[in-house]
C-alpha positions as CSV (number, residue, x, y, z in Angstrom):
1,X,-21.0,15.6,-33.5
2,X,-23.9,15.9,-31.3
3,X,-24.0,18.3,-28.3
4,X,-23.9,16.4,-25.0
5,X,-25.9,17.8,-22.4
6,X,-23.9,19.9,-19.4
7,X,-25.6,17.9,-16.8
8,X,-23.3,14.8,-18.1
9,X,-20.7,16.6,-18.2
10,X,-20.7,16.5,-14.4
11,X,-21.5,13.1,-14.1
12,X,-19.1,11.3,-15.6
13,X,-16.0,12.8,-13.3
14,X,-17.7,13.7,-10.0
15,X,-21.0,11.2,-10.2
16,X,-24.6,12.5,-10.6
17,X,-25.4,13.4,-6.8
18,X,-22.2,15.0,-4.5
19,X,-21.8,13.1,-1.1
20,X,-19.4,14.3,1.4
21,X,-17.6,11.0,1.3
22,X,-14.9,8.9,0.1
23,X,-13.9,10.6,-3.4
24,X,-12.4,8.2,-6.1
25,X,-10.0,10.4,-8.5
26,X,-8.6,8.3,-11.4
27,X,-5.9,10.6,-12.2
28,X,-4.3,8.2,-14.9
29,X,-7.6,7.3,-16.5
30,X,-9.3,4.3,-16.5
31,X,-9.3,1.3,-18.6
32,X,-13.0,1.7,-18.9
33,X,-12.4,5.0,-20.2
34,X,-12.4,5.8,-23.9
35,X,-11.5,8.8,-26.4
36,X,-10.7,9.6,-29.7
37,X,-6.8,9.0,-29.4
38,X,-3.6,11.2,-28.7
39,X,-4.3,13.5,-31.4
40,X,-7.9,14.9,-29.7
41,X,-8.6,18.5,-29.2
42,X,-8.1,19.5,-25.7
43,X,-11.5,19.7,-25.2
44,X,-12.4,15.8,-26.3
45,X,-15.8,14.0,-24.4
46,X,-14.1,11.0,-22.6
47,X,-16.7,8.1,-22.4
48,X,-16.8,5.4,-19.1
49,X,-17.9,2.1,-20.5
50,X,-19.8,1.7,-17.2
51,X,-23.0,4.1,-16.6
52,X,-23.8,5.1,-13.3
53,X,-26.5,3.2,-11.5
54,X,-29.6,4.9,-12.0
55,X,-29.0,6.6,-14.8
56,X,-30.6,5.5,-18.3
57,X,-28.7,4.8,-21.5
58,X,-30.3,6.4,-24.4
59,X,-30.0,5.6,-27.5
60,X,-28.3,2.5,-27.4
61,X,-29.8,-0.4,-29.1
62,X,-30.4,-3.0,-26.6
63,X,-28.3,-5.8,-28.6
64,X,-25.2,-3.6,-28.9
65,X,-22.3,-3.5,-26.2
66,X,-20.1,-1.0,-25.6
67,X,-17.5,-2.5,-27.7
68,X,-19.8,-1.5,-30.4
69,X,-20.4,1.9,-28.9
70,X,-16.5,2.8,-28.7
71,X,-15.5,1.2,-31.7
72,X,-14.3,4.6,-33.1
73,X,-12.4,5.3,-29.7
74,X,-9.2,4.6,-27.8
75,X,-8.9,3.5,-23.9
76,X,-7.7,6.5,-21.9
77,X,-5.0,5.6,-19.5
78,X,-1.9,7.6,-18.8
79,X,1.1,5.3,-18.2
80,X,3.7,6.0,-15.7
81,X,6.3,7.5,-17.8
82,X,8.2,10.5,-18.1
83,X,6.5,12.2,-21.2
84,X,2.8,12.2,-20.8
85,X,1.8,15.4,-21.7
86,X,-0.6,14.5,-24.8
87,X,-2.5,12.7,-22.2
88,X,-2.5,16.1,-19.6
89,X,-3.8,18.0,-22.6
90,X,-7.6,16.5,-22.4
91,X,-9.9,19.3,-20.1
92,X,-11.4,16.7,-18.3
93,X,-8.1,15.0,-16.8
94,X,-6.8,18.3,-15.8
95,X,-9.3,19.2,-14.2
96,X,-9.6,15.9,-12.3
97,X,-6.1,16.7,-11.6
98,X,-6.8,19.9,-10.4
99,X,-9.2,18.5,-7.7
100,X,-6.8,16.0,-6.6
101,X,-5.0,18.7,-5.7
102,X,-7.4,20.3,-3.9
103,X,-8.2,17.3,-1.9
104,X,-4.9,16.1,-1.0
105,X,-3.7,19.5,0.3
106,X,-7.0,19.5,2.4
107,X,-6.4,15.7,3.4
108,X,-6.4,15.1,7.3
109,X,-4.5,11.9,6.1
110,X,-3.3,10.3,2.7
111,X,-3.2,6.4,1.5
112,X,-0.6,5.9,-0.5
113,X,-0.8,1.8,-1.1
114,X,1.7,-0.4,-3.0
115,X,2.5,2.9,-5.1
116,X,6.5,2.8,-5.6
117,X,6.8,6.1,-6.5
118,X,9.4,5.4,-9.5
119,X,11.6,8.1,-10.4
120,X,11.1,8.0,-13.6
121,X,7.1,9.3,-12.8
122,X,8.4,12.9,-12.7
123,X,4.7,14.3,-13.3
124,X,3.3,12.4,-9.9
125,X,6.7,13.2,-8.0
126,X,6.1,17.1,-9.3
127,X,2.3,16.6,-8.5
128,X,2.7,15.0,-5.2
129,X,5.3,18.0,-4.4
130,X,2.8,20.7,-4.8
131,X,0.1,19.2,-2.9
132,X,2.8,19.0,-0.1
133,X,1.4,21.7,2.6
134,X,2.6,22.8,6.1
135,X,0.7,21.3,8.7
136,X,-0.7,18.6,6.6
137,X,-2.0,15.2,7.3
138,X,0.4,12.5,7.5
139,X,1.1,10.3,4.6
140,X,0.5,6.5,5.0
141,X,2.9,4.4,2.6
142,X,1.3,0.5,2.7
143,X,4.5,-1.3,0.4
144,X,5.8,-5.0,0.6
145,X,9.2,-3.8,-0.6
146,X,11.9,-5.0,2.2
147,X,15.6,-3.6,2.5
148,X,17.6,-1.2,0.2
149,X,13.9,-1.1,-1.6
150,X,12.1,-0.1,1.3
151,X,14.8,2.3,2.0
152,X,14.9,4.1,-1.5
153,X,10.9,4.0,-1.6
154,X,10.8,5.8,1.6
155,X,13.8,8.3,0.6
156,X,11.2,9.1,-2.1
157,X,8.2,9.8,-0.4
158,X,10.6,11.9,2.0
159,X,11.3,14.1,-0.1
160,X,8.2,14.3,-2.3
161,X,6.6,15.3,1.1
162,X,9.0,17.4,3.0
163,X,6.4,19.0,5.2
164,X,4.5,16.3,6.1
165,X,4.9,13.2,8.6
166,X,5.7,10.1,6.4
167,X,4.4,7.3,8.5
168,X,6.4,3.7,7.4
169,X,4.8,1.6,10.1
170,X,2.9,-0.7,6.8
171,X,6.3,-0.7,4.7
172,X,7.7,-4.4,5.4
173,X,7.3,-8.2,4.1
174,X,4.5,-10.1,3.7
175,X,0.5,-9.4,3.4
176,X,0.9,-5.7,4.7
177,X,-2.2,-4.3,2.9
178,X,-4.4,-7.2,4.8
179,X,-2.2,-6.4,8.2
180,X,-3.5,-2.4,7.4
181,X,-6.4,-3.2,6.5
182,X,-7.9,-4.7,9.8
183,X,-5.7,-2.7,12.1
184,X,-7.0,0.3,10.4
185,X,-11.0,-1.3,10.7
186,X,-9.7,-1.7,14.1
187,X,-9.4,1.6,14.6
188,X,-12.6,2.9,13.0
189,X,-14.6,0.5,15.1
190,X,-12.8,1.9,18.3
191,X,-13.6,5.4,17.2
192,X,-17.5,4.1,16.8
193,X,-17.7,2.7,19.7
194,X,-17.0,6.5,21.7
């Protein structure tokens, strides 16, 4: 196999230039992901079937897709079940996993929207737990679920984060995530305006 050059490497999990911004961290993989299947090495290349703008494809023959490209390959996604650990074997995940961690124990605030939490996703619950810091930011839950749902979502998110403010305002009926959405726009255009 070909040697892919280190400067890659970095680009396909953090992006090519680091701006201190909003930082997307697909920690179950991506349907636009691809690898060579549960049985990799550790240390397998995962491939994004979208390039970053600005960056050139080489070596690809202009009438070939990336269907053509991965034909060899499998999507990466980890699904929410109990036993994922051929998945948390691949380098690249655990170390997106690792900064995830890093970020959410640093986080002045965390969006956690129309994630249910399910008890049967013992690796997030576990993951979620550790990042759990004294003095952290509050966690946001935005869920639709009403009633006993509502009640055992937020039981869970409780006690995932026991040492952190669990804020339940956007946990109700209805379009909540449109109803966050503009009151939290709200708010950043009231903190621009200062």
């Amino acid at each position: 196999t070909p040697i892919e050059e280190l400067y890659h490497r970095t680009v396909t999990t953090i992006g090519p230039n680091y701006v201190d911004t909003f930082h997307l961290m697909k920690l179950h993989g991506s349907m636009n992901w691809f690898y060579s299947g549960p049985e990799a090495p550790p240390g397998d290349q995962l491939y994004s079937s979208n390039p970053m703008p600005g960056l050139p494809i080489s070596n690809l023959p202009q009438d070939r897709d990336y269907a053509w490209s991965a034909k060899d390959k499998e999507v990466f996604i980890v699904p929410p079940v109990m036993d994922k650990i051929f998945h948390y074997q691949n380098a690249t995940l655990r170390s997106i996993w690792r900064d995830g961690l890093s970020a959410l124990r640093e986080a002045e605030r965390v969006y956690c929207v129309g994630y249910s939490l399910p008890a049967a996703d013992t690796a997030m619950a576990s993951f979620l737990r550790e990042a759990d810091v004294v003095g952290g930011g509050p966690v946001v839950v935005i869920n639709r679920c009403t009633g006993e749902a509502a009640e055992s979502l937020l039981y869970r998110y409780r006690s995932v984060f026991s040492e952190r403010t669990v804020d339940a305002r956007h946990v109700s009926g209805g379009d909540v995530v449109a109803a966050f959405v503009e009151e939290f726009h709200s708010t950043l255009a009231g903190e621009g305006a200062k």
